[in-house]
N, C-alpha and C positions, 0 to 999 in steps of 0.2 A: 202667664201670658208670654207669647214668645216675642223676642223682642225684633224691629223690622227689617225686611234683608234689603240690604240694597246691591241694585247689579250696574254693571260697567258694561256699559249699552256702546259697543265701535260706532264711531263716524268716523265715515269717509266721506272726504273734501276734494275734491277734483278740480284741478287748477287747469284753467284754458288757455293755452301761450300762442298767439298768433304767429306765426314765421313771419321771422323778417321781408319785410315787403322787399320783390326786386327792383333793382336800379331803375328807375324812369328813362326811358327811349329818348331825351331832350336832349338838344344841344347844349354843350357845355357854354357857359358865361364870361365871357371874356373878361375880369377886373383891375388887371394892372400889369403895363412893362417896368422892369426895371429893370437901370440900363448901367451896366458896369463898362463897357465897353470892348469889351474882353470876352472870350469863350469864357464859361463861368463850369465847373464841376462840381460835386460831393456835394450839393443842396440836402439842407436837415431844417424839420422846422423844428422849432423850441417846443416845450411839452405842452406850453398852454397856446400854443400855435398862434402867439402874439410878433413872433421874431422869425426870419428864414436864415441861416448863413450858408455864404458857397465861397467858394476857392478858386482865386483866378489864378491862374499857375502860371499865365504867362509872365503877369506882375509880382508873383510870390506874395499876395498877401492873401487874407479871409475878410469878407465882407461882411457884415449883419444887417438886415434890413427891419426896420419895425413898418409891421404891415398896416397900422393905422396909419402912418403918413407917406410911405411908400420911401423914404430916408434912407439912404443907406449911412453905416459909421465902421470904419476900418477897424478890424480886431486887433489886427499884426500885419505886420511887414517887414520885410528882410532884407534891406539894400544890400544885396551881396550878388557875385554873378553865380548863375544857374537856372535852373528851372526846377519845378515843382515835375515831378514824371506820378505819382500817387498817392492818396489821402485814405484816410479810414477813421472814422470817429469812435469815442469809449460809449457805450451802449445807453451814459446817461447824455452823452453830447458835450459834457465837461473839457474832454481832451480832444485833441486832434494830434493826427502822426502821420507825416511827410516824409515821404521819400524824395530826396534832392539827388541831382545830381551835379556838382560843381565842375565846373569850364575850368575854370585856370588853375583848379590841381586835378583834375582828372582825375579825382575821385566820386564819389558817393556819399552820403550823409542822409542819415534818419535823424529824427529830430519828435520829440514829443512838446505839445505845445498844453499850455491850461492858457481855452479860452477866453474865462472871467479874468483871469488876470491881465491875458494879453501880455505874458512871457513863454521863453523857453523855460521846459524844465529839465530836459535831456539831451544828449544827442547822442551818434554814436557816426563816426567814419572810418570809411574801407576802402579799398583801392575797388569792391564790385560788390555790391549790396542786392538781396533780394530777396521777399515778399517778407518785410515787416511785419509783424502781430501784435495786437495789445490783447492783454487778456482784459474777461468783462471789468475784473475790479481795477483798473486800472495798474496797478501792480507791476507787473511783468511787462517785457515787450520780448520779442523774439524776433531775431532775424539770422536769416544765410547768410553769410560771407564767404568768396572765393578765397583760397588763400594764394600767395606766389607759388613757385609759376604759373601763371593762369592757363597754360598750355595741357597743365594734367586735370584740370577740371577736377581739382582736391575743397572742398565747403566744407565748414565748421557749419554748425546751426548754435546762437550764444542766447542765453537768455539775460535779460539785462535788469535792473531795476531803475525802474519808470519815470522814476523823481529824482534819480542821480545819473544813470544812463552806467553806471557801473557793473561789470560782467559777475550778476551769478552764480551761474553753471555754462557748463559748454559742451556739447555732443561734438566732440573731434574726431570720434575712431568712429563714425559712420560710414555704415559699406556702402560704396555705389553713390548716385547723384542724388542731388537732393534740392527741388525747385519751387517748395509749395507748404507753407505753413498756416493754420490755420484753428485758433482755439473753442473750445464746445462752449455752450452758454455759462457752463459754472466754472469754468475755469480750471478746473481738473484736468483736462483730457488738449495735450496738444495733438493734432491731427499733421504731421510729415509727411508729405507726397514725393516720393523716389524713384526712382529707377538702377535696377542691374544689369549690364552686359551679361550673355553669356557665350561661351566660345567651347567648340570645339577642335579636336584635332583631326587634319586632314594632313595622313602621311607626314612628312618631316613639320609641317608648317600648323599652326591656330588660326584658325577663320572665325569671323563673327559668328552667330548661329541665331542669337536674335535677345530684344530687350526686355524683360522682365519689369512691368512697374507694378507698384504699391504703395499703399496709404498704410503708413503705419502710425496705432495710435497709443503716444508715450501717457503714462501716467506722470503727470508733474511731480506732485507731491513724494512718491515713489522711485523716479527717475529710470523707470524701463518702462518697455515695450510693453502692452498689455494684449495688443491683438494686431492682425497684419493684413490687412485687405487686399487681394490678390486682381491684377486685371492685365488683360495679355494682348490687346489691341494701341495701346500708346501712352502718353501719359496722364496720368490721373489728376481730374480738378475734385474737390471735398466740399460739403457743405452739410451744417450740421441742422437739424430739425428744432424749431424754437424750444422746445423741452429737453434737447440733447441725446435723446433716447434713440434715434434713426440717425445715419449718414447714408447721405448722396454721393455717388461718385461717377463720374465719367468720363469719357477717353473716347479719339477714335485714332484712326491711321489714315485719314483721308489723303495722306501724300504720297502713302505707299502705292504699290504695284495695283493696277484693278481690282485684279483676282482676289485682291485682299484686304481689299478695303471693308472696313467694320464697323462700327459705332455700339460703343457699351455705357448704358447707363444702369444703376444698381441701387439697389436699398440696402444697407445694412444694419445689423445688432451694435449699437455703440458701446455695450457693456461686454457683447461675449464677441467681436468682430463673425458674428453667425450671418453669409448671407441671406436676407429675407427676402427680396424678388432679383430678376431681370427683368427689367424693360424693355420690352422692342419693341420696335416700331422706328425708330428715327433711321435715317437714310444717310444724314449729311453731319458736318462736325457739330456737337453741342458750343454755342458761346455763352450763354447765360440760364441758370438754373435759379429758382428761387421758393421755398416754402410759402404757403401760406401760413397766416399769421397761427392757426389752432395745431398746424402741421399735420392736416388732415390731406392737403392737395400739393404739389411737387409741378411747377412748370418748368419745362426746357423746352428752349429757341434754339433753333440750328439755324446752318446756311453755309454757302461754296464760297468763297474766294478764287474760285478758278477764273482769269480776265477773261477767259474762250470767250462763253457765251453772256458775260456782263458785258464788253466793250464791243461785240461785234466785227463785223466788218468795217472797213476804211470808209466812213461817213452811216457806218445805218446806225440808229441807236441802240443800246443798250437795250440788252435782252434779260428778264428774270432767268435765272439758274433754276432746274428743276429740281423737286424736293423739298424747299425749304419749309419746315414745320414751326408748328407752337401746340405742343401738346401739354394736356392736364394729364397727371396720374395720380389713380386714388393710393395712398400711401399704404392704408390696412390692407387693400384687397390684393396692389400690386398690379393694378389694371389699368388699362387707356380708359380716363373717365370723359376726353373729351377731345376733338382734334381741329382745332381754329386755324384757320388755311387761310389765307391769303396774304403771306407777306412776299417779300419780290426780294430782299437782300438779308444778310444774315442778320439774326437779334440778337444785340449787345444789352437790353437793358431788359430788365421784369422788374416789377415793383406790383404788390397787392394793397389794397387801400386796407386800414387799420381792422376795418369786419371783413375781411377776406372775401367779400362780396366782387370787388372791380379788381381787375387783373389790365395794369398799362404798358405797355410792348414799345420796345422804340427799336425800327434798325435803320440802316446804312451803310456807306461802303466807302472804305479809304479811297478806289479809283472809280468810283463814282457819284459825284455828288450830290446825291440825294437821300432823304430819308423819311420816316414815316411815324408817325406818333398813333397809336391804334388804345381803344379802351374795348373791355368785351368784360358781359355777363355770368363771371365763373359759375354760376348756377345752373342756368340758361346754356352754356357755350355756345351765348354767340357776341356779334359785334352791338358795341352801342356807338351812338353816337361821340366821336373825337372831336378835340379843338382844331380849327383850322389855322394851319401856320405856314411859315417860310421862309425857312433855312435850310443851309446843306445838312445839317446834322445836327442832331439832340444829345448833347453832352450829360444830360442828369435829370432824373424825374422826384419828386417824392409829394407826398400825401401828409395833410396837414392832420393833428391827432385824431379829428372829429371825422376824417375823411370827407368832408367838404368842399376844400380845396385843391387844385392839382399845381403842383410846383414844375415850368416844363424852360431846363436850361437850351437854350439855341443859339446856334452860330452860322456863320457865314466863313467862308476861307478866303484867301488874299487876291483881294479884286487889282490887278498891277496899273492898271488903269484910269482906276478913282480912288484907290485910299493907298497908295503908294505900294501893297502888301502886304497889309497889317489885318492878321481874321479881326472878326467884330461879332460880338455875341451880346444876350441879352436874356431874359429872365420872365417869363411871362406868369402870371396868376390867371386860377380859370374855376370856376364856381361850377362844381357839379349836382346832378339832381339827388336831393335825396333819397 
C-alpha cells in the first residue's frame, strides 16, 4: 500500500491598504499664543511633541514651552553684548549651534550649546565666521573663517570637535571662495559650496572673464574631494535628500545683465556627483528649497527683490513682482509635478508636515511689510485652508511629530510711536484637520 502524498497547495493573501485620506478643506484651530515678547526663530517640537523651543536672538536666550500649560522656562542665556545672527539644531534636538556676533570686539563666535543641560559646550571665534555645520552625530562642527587681511578674501574652512571646540582638521590651501557648508544625513559627506574667478588676457592687461561656482563634495572620513558639482549661472545653495542619496542645488544671476539672467536648479548623484535632472521652469531667484519627508518631492520658492515694482510709485501701493513661484518636482522623474501660484513676495520658508501630505510656505519682504502663511495639498496641488493672522512677518514654522499641530512664529517691527521701537513677536499654535 503506497503510502499518502501530500501537496503544498499556494495561497495567496491579498492585503487592501487604503491611501491615506487627504487633508480636510477645514479651517485651521486656533489653540494658543505664546508670547516671548520678542521675534522668536528656529521653532522645534520635542519628539513626543509635549515641549516646543525657539530662539529669541534679540535676547540671546532659548525658550522651552510645555504645551500642556502653555509655560514657558528659559534653557539658556548669555548676558554678553551681541546678537544671535543664526541657529541650527543636532537632528535629535539635543544640541543647538549659534552663530554670534559680538559688538565690543568685533568679532564673531560659534558656540555649541547641550540643551538638557543648559550649558556651553564649545565655542570657536574669528575676527569673520560663516555658515557653521554640525554634523548628524553631533560630533564635528565645521565652519569658514576669513583670515587677515580680509581684503584678499583668503577662508580656511576648520572642522572642530563638538564637545571641546578644538581644531581637527583644516582645509587651508582651498582654491577660490568658499561660502557654504553643509553635511549629508550620515555624516560622511561634507557638501562645500565655492566659487573660482577666471580671467583672461586682453593684450598687455588680465580681465575678468567670468565666475565659476561649484559644490564640491569632500569625503570626511577620507579628507578629499570625491565629486565636483558644476553650475555656471551664480552661486550654488545645497541641500541633501533625507536618505542622502540626491543633492539639490541652485543658483541664479538675477543681478546680472538682462540678457543673462538665468536660474538653475539640479538634482544630483550624491555618490558618483552624476547629474540626474535640470529643472526648469523657475523665472526668479530660488530662496528656499525643501525635501519631502520620503524625498520623493523637492519644493522651491522663488521671488524679486527688485523695489521697482514692490514700492511703486510716490503714494500708490505696493505692487506683486511678476514670476514669483512655488513649484513641486517629482525627484525620480525630474518633472514639474505641480505649480502653486499665488504668492505676491518671495518665499523664505517650506516646511512639509511629518507625512508629506501638507506643504506650509511663508513669505515677505524686508521693504515691505507684509507677509503671508499659505498651507496646500501636495497631493491635490492645491491650496487649503490657512490660519488667519497678523503680523509683518513669520519668522519660523514647524509641525508637531504627529503632524497635528502647526507651530507659526510672528512679529511685528518697531512701532516708534507706541512701543518706543522695540519689534514684538509672538508664537501661535494651530490645530490642523486630520
Amino acid at each position: 500500500m503506497l503510502p499518502p502524498v501530500s501537496y503544498a497547495v499556494p495561497t495567496l493573501i491579498t492585503l487592501l491598504v487604503a491611501p491615506p485620506a487627504p487633508p480636510r478643506e477645514a479651517e485651521p484651530v486656533f489653540l494658543a499664543s505664546l508670547k516671548p515678547e520678542d521675534p522668536v526663530s528656529g521653532l522645534r517640537f520635542s519628539a513626543d511633541g509635549r515641549t516646543l523651543t525657539g530662539v529669541v536672538r534679540t535676547k540671546r536666550k532659548v525658550v522651552r514651552w510645555d504645551l500642556e500649560t502653555g509655560k514657558p522656562r528659559t534653557l539658556l542665556e548669555v548676558p554678553n553684548d551681541g546678537s544671535v545672527l543664526r541657529e541650527a539644531y543636532s537632528p535629535d534636538g539635543r544640541l543647538l549651534v549659534t552663530e554670534w556676533a559680538e559688538s565690543r570686539e568685533n568679532r564673531m563666535c560659534v558656540r555649541v550649546w547641550d540643551l538638557e543641560a543648559g550649558k556651553e559646550t564649545a565655542a570657536y571665534r574669528g575676527r569673520d565666521l560663516l555658515s557653521p555645520a554640525l554634523s548628524p552625530d553631533g560630533k564635528l562642527l565645521a565652519v569658514i573663517e576669513f583670515l587677515e587681511p580680509l581684503k584678499e578674501g583668503r577662508r580656511v574652512i576648520r572642522l572642530l570637535d563638538a564637545a571641546t571646540g578644538k581644531e581637527v582638521f583644516a582645509l587651508d590651501d582651498w582654491e577660490g571662495r568658499v561660502y557654504g557648508l553643509r553635511f549629508s544625513p550620515d555624516g560622511k559627506t561634507l557638501a562645500i559650496s565655492g566659487a573660482n574667478s577666471e580671467w583672461e588676457r586682453d593684450g598687455d592687461s588680465v580681465k575678468f572673464k567670468r565666475e565659476r561656482t561649484e559644490v564640491r563634495l569632500w569625503d570626511v572620513a577620507a579628507r578629499r574631494v570625491r565629486a565636483t558639482l558644476t553650475g555656471s549661472v551664480g552661486l550654488m545653495h545645497v541641500l541633501f535628500s533625507p536618505d542622502g542619496k540626491t543633492v539639490a542645488t541652485w543658483a541664479s544671476n538675477e543681478h546680472g545683465p538682462a540678457t543673462e539672467k538665468k536660474v538653475e536648479l539640479k538634482l544630483w548623484d550624491a555618490a558618483t556627483g552624476r547629474e540626474k535632472a535640470d529643472l526648469k521652469g523657475h523665472r526668479q531667484t530660488i530662496y528656499s528649497a525643501a525635501f519631502s519627508p520620503d524625498g520623493k518631492i523637492l519644493a522651491a520658492g522663488t521671488g524679486s527683490l527688485n523695489l521697482a515694482p514692490l514700492l511703486g510709485p510716490a503714494g500708490a501701493p505696493a505692487r506683486p513682482p511678476a514670476g514669483t513661484e512655488l513649484k513641486l518636482w517629482d525627484v525620480e522623474k525630474g518633472t514639474e509635478r505641480a505649480d502653486l501660484s499665488g504668492h505676491e513676495h518671495p518665499i523664505y520658508i517650506l516646511a512639509f508636515s511629518p507625512d508629506g501630505r501638507v506643504l506650509a510656505s511663508s513669505w515677505g519682504n524686508p521693504y515691505v511689510r507684509r507677509g503671508e502663511l499659505r498651507l496646500w495639498d501636495v497631493a491635490a496641488g492645491k491650496r487649503l485652508p490657512a490660519p488667519a493672522w497678523d503680523a509683518d512677518a513669520i519668522g519660523s514654522l514647524a509641525f508637531s511629530p504627529d503632524g497635528k499641530t502647526l507651530a507659526v512664529a510672528e512679529g511685528k517691527g518697531p512701532d516708534l510711536k507706541k512701543d518706543g521701537g522695540e519689534s514684538t513677536g509672538w508664537v501661535k499654535l494651530f490645530r490642523l484637520s486630520p
